[in-house]
PDBQT receptor file of N, H, CA, C and O in Angstrom, charges set to zero:
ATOM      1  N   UNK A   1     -24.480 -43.327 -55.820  1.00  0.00    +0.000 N 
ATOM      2  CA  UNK A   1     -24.432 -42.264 -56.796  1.00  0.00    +0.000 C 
ATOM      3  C   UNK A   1     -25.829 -41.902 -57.264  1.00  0.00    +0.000 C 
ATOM      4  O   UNK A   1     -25.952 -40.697 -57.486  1.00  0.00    +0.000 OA
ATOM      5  N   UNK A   2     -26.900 -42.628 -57.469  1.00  0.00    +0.000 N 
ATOM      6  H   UNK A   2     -26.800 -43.606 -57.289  1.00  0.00    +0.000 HD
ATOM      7  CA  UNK A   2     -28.057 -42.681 -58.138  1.00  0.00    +0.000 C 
ATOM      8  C   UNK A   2     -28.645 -41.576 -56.752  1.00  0.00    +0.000 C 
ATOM      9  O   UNK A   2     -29.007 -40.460 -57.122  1.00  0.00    +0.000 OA
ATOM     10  N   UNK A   3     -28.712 -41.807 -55.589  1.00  0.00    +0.000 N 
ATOM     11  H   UNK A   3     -28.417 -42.714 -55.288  1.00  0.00    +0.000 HD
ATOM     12  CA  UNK A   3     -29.536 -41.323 -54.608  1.00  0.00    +0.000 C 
ATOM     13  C   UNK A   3     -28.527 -39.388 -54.688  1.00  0.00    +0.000 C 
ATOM     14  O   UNK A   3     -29.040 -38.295 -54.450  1.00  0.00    +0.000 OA
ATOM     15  N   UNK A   4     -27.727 -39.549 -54.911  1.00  0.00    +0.000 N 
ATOM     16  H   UNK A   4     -27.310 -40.437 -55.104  1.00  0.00    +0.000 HD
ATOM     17  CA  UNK A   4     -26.831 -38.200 -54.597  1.00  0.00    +0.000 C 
ATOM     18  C   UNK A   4     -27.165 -37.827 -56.294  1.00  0.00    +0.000 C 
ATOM     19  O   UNK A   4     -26.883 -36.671 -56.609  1.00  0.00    +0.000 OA
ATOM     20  N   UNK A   5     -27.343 -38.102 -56.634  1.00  0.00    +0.000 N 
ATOM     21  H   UNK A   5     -27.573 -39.041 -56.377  1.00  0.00    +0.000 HD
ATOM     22  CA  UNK A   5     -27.741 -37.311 -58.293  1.00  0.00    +0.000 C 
ATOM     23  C   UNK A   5     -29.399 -37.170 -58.027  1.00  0.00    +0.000 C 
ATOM     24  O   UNK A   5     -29.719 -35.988 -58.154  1.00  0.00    +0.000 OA
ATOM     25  N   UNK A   6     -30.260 -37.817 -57.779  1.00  0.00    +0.000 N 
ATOM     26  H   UNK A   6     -30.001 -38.777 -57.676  1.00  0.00    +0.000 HD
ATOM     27  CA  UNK A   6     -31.377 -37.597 -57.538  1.00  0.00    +0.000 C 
ATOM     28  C   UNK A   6     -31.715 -35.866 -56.357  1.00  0.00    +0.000 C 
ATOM     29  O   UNK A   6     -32.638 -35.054 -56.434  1.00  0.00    +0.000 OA
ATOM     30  N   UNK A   7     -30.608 -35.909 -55.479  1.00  0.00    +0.000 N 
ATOM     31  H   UNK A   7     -29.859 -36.568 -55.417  1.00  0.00    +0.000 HD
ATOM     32  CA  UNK A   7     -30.493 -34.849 -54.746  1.00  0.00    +0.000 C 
ATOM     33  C   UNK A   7     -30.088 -33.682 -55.076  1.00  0.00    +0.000 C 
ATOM     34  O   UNK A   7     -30.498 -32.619 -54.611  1.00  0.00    +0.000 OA
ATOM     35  N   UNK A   8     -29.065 -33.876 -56.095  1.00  0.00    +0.000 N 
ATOM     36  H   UNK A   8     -28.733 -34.740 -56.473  1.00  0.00    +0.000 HD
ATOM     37  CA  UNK A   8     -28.474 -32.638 -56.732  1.00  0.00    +0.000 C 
ATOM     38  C   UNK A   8     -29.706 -32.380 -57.678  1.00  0.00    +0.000 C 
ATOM     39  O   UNK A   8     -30.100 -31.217 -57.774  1.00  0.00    +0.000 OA
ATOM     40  N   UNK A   9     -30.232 -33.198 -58.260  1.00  0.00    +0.000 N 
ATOM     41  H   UNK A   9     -29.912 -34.142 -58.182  1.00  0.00    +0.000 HD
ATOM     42  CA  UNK A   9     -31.597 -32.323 -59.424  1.00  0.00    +0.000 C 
ATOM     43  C   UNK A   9     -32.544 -31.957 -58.422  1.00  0.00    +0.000 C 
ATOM     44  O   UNK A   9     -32.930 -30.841 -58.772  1.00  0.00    +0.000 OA
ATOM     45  N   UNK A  10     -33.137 -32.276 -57.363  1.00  0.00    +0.000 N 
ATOM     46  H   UNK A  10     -32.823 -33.182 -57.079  1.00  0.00    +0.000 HD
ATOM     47  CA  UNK A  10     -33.684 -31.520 -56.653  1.00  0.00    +0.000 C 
ATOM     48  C   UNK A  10     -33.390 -30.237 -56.120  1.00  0.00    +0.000 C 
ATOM     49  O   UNK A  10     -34.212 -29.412 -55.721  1.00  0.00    +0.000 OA
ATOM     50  N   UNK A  11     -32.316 -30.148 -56.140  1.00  0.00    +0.000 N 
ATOM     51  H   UNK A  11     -31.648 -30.819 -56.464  1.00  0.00    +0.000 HD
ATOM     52  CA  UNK A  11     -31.232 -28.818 -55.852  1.00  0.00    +0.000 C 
ATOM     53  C   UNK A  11     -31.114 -28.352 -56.783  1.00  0.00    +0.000 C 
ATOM     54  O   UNK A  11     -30.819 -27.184 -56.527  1.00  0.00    +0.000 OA
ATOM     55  N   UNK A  12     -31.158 -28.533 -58.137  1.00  0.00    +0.000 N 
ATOM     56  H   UNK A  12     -31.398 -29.481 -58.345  1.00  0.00    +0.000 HD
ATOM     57  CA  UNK A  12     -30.912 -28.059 -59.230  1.00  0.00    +0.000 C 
ATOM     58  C   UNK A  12     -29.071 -27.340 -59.534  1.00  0.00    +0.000 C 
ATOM     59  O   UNK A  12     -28.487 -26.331 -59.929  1.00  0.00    +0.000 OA
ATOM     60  N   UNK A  13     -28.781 -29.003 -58.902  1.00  0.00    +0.000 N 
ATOM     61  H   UNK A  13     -29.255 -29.823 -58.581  1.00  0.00    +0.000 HD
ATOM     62  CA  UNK A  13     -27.054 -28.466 -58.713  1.00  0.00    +0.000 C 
ATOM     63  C   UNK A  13     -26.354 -29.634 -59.373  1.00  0.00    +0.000 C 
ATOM     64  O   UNK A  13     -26.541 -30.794 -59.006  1.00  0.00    +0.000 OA
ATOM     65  N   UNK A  14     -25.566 -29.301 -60.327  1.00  0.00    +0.000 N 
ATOM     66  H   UNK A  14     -25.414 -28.359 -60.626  1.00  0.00    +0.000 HD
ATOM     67  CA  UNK A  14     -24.699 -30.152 -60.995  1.00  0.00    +0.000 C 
ATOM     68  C   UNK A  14     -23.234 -30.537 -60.623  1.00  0.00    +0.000 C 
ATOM     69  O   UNK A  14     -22.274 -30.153 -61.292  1.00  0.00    +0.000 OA
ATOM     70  N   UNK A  15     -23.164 -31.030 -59.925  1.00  0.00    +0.000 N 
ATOM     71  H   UNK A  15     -23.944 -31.342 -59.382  1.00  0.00    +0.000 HD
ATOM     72  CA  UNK A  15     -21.025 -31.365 -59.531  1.00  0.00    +0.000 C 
ATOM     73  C   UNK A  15     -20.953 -31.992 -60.828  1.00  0.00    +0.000 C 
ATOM     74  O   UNK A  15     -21.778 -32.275 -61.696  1.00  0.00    +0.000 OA
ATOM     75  N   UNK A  16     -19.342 -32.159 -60.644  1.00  0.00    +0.000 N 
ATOM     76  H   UNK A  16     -18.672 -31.929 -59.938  1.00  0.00    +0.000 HD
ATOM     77  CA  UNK A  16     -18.592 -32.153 -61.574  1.00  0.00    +0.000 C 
ATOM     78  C   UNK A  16     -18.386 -34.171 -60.747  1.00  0.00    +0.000 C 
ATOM     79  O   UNK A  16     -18.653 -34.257 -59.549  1.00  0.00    +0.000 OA
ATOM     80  N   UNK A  17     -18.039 -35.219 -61.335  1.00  0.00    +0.000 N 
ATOM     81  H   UNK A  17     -17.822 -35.149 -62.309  1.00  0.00    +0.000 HD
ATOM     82  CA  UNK A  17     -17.876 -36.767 -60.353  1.00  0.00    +0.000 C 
ATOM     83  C   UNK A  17     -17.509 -37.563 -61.316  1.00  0.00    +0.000 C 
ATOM     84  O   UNK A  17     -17.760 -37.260 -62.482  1.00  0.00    +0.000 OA
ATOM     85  N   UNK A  18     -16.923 -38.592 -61.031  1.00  0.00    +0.000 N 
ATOM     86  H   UNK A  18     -16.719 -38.838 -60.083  1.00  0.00    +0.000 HD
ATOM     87  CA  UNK A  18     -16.321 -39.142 -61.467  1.00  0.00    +0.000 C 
ATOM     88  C   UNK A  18     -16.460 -40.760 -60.332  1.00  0.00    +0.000 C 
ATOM     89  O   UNK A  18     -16.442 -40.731 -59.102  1.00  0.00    +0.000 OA
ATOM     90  N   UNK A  19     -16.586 -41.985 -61.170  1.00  0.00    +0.000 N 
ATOM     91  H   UNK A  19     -16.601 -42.008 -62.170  1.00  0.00    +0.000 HD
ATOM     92  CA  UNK A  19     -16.281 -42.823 -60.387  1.00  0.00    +0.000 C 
ATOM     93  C   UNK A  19     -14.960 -44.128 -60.880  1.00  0.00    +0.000 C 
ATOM     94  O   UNK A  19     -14.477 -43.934 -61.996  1.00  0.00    +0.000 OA
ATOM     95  N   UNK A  20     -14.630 -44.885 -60.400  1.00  0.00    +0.000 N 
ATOM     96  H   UNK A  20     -15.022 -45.042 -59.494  1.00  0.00    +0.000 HD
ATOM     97  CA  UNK A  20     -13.592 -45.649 -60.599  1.00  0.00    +0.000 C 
ATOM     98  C   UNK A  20     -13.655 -46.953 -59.515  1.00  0.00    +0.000 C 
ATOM     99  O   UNK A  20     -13.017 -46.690 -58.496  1.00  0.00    +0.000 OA
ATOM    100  N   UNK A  21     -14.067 -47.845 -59.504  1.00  0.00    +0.000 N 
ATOM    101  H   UNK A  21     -14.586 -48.059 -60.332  1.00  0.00    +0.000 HD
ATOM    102  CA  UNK A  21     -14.100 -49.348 -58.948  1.00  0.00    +0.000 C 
ATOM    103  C   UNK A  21     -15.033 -48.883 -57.631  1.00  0.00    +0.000 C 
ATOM    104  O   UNK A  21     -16.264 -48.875 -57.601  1.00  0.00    +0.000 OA
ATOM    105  N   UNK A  22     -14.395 -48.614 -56.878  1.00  0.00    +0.000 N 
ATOM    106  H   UNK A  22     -13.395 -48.621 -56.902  1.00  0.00    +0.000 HD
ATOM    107  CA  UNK A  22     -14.986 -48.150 -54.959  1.00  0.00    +0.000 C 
ATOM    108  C   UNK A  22     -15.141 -47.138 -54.810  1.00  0.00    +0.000 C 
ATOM    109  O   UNK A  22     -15.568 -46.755 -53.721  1.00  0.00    +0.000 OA
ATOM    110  N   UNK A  23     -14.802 -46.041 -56.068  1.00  0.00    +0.000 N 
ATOM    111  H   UNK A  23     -14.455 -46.353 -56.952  1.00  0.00    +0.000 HD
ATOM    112  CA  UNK A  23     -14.316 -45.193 -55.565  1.00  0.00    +0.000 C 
ATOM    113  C   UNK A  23     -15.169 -43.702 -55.962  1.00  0.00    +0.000 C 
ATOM    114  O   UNK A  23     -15.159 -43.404 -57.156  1.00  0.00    +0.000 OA
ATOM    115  N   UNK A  24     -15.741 -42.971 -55.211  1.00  0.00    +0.000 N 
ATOM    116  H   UNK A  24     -15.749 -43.214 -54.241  1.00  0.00    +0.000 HD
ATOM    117  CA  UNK A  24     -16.807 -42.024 -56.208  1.00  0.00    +0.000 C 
ATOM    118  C   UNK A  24     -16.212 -40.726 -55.720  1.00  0.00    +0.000 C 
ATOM    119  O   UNK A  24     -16.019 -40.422 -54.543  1.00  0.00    +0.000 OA
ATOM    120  N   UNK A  25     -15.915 -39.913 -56.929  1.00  0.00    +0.000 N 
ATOM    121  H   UNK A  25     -16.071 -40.161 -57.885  1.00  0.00    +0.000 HD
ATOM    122  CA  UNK A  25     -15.200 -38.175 -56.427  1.00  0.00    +0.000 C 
ATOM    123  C   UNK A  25     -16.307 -36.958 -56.651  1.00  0.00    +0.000 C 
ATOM    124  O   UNK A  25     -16.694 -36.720 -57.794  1.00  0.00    +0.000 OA
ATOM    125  N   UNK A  26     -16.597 -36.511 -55.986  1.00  0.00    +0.000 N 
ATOM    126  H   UNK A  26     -16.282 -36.705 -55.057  1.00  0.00    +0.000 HD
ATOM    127  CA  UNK A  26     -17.540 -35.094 -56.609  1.00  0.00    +0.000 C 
ATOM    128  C   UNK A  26     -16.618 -33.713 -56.247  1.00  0.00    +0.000 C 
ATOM    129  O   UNK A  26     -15.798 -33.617 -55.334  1.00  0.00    +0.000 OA
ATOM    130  N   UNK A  27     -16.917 -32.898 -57.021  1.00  0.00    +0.000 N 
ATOM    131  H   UNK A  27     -17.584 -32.976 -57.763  1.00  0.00    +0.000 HD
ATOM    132  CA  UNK A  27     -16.192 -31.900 -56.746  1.00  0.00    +0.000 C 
ATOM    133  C   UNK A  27     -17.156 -30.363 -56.821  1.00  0.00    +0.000 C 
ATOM    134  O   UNK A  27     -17.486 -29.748 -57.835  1.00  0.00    +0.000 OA
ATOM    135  N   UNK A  28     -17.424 -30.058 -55.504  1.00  0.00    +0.000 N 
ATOM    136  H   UNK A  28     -17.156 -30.557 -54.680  1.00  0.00    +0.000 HD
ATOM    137  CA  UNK A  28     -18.502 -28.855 -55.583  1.00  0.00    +0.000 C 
ATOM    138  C   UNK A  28     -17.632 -27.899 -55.623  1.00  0.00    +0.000 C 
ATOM    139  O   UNK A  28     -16.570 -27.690 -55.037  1.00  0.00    +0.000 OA
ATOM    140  N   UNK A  29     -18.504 -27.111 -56.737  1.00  0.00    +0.000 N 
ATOM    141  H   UNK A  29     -19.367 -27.280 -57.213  1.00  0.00    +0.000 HD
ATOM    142  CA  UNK A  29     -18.058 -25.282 -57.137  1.00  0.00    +0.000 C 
ATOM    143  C   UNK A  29     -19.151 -25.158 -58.290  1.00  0.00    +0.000 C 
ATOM    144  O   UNK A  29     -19.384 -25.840 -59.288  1.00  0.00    +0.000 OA
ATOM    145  N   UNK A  30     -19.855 -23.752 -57.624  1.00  0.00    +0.000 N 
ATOM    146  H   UNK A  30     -19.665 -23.198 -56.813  1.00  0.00    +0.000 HD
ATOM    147  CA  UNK A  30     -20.406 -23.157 -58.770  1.00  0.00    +0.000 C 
ATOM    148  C   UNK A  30     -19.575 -22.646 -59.834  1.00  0.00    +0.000 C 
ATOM    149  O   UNK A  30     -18.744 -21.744 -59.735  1.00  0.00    +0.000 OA
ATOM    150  N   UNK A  31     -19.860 -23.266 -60.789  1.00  0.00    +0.000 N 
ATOM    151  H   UNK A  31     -20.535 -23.999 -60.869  1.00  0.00    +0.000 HD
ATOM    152  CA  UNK A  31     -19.061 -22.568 -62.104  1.00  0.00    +0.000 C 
ATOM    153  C   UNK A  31     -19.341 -21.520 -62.132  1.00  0.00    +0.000 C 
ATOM    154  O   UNK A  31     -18.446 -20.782 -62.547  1.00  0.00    +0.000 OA
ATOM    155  N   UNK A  32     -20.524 -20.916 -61.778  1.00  0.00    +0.000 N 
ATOM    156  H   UNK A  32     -21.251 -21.515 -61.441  1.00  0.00    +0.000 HD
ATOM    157  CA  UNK A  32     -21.396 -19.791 -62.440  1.00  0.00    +0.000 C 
ATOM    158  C   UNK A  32     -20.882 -18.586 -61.012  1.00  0.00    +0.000 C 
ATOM    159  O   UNK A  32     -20.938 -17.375 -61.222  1.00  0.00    +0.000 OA
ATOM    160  N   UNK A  33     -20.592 -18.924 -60.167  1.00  0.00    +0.000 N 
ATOM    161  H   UNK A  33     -20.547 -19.908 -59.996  1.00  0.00    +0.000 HD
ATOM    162  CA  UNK A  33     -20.060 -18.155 -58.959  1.00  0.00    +0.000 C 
ATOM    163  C   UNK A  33     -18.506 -17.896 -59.556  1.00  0.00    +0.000 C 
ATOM    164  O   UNK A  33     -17.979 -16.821 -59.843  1.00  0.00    +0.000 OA
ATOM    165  N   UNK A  34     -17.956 -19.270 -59.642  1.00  0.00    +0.000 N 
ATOM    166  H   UNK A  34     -18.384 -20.143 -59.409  1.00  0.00    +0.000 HD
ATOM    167  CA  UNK A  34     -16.559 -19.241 -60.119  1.00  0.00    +0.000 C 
ATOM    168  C   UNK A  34     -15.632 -19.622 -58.594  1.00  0.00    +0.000 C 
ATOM    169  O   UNK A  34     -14.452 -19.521 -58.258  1.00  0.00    +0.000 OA
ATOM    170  N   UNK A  35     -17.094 -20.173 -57.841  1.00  0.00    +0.000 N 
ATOM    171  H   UNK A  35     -18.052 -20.255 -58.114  1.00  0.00    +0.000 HD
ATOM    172  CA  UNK A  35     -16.237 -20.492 -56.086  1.00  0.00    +0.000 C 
ATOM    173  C   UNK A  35     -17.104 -21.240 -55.374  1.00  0.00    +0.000 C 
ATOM    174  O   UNK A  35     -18.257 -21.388 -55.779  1.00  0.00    +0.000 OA
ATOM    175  N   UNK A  36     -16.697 -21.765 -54.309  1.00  0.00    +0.000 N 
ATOM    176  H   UNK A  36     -15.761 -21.644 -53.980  1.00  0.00    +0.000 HD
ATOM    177  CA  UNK A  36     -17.773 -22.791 -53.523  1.00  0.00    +0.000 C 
ATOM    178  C   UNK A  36     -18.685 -21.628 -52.634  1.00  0.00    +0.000 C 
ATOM    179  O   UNK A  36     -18.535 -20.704 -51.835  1.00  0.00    +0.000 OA
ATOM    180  N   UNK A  37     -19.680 -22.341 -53.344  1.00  0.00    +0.000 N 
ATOM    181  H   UNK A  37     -19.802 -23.092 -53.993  1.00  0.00    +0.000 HD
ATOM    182  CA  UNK A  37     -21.146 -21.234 -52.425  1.00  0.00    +0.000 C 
ATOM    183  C   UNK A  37     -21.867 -21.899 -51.363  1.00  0.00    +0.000 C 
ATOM    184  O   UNK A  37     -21.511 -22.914 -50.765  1.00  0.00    +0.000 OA
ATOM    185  N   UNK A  38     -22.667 -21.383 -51.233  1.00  0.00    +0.000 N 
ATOM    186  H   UNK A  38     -22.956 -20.558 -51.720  1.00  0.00    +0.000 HD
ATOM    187  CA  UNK A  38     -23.912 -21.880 -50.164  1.00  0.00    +0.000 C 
ATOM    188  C   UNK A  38     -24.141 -23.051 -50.586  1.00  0.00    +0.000 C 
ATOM    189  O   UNK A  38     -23.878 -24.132 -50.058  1.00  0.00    +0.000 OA
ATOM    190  N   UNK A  39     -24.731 -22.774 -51.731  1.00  0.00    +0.000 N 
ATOM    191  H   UNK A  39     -24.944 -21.896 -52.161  1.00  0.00    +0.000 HD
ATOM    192  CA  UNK A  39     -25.401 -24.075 -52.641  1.00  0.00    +0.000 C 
ATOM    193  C   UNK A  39     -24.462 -24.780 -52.661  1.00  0.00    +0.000 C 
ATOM    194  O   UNK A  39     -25.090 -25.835 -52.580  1.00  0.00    +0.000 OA
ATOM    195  N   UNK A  40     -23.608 -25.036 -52.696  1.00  0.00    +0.000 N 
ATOM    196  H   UNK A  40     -23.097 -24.179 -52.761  1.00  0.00    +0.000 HD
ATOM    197  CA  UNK A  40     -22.153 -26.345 -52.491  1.00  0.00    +0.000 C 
ATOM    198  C   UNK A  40     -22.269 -26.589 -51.341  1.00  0.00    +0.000 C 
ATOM    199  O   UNK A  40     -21.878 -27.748 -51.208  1.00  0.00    +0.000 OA
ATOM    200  N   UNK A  41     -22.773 -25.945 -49.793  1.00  0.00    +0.000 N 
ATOM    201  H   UNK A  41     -23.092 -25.003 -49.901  1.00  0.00    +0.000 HD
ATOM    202  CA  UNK A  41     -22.324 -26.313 -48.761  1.00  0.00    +0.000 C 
ATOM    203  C   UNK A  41     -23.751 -26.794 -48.922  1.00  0.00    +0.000 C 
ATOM    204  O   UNK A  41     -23.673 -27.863 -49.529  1.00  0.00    +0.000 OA
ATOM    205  N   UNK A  42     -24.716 -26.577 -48.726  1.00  0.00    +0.000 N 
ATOM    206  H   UNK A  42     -24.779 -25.709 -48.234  1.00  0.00    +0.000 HD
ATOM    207  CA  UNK A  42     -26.384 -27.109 -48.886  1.00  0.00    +0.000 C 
ATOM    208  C   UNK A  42     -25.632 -28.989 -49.653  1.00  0.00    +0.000 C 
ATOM    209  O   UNK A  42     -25.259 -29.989 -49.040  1.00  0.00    +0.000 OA
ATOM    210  N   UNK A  43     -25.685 -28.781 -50.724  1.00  0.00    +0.000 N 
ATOM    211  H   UNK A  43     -25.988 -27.968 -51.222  1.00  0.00    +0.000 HD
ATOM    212  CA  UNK A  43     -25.630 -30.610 -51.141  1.00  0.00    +0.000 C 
ATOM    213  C   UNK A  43     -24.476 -30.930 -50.491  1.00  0.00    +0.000 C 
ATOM    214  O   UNK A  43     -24.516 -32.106 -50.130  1.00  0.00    +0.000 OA
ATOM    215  N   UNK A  44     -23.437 -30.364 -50.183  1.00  0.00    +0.000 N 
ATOM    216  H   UNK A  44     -23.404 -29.409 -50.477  1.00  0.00    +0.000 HD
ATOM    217  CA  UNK A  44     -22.512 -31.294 -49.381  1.00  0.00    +0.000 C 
ATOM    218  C   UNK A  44     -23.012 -31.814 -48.137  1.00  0.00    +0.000 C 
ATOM    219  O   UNK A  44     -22.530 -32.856 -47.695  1.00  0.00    +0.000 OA
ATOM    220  N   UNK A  45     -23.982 -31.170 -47.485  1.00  0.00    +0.000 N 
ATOM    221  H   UNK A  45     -24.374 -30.323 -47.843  1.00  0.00    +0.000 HD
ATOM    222  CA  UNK A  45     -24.623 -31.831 -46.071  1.00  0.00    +0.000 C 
ATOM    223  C   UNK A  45     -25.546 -32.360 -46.651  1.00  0.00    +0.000 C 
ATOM    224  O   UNK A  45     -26.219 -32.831 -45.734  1.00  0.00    +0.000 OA
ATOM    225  N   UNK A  46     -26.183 -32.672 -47.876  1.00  0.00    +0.000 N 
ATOM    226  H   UNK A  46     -25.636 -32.289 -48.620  1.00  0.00    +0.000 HD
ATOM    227  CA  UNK A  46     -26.995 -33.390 -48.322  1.00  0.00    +0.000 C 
ATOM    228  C   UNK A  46     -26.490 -35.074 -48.841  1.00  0.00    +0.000 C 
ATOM    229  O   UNK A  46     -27.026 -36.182 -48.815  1.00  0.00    +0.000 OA
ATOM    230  N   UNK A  47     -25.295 -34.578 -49.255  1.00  0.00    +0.000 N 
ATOM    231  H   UNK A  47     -24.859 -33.678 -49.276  1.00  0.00    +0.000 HD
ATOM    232  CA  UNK A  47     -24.345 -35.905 -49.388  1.00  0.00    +0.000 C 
ATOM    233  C   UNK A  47     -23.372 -36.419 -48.304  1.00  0.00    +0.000 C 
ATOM    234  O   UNK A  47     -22.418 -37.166 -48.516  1.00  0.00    +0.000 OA
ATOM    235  N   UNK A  48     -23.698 -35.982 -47.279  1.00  0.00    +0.000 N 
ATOM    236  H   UNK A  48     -24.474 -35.375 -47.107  1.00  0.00    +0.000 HD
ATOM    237  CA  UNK A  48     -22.961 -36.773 -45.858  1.00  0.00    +0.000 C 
ATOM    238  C   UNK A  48     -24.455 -37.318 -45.683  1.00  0.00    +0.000 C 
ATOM    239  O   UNK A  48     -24.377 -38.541 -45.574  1.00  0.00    +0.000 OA
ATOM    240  N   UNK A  49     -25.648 -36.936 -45.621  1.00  0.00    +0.000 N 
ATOM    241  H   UNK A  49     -25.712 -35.942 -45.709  1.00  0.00    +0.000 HD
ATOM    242  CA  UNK A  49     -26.775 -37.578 -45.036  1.00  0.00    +0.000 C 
ATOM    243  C   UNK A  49     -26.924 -38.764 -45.831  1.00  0.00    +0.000 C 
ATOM    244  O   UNK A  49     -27.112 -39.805 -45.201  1.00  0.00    +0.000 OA
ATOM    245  N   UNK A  50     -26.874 -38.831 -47.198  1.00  0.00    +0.000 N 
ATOM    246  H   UNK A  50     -26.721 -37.985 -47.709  1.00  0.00    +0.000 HD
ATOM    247  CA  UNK A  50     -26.516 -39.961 -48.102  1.00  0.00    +0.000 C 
ATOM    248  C   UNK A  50     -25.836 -40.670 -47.776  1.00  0.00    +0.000 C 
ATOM    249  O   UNK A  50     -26.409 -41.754 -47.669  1.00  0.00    +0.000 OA
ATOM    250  N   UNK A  51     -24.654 -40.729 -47.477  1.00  0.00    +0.000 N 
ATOM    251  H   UNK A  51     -24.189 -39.848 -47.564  1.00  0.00    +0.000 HD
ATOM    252  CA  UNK A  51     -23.385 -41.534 -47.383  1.00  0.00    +0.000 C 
ATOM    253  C   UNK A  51     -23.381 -42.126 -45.810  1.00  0.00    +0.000 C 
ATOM    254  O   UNK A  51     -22.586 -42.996 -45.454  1.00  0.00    +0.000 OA
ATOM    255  N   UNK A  52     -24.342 -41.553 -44.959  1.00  0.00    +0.000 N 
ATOM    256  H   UNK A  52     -24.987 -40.846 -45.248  1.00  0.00    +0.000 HD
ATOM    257  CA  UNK A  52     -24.331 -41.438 -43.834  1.00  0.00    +0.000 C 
ATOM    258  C   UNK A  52     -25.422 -42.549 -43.651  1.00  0.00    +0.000 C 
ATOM    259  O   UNK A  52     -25.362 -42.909 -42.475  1.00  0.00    +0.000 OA
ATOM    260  N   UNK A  53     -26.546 -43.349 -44.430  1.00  0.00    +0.000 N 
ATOM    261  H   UNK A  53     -26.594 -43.057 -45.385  1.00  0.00    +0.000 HD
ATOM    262  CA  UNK A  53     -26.772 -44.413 -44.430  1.00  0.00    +0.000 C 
ATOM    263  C   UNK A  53     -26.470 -45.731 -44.929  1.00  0.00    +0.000 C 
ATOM    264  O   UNK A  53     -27.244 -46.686 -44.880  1.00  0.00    +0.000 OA
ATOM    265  N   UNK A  54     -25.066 -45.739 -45.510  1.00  0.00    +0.000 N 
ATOM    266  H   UNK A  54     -24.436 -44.963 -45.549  1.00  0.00    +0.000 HD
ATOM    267  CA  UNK A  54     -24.322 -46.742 -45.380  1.00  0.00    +0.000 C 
ATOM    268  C   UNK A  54     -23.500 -47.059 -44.601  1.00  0.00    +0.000 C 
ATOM    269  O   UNK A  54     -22.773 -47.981 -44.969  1.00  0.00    +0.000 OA
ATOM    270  N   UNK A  55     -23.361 -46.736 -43.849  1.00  0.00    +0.000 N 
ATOM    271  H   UNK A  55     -23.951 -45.986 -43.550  1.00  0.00    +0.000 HD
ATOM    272  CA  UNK A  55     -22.232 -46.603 -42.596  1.00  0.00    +0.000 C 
ATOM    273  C   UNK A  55     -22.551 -47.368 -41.754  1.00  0.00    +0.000 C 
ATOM    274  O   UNK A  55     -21.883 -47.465 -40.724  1.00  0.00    +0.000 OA
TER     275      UNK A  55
């Protein structure tokens, strides 16, 4: 979570997340669009590259 929040302020993009034991949820949508944009698809391939060195 720390490395994927560090990415989103570089992006200057806030999800909405939540975590629970194992378990971490983010949920991309520009509020400010009112829909999933570019910028949602930009950190979502930014957070598979994340997640993609624990694997």
């Amino acid at each position: 979570m720390t490395q994927v929040a560090a990415v989103a302020e570089e992006q200057d993009h806030h999800p909405d997340w939540s975590n629970s034991w194992n378990r971490v949820v983010i949920e991309l949508r520009s509020h400010d669009a009112g829909a999933v944009t570019e910028r949602d698809h930009r950190l979502a391939e930014a957070i598979d590259r994340v997640a993609d060195e624990f694997v």
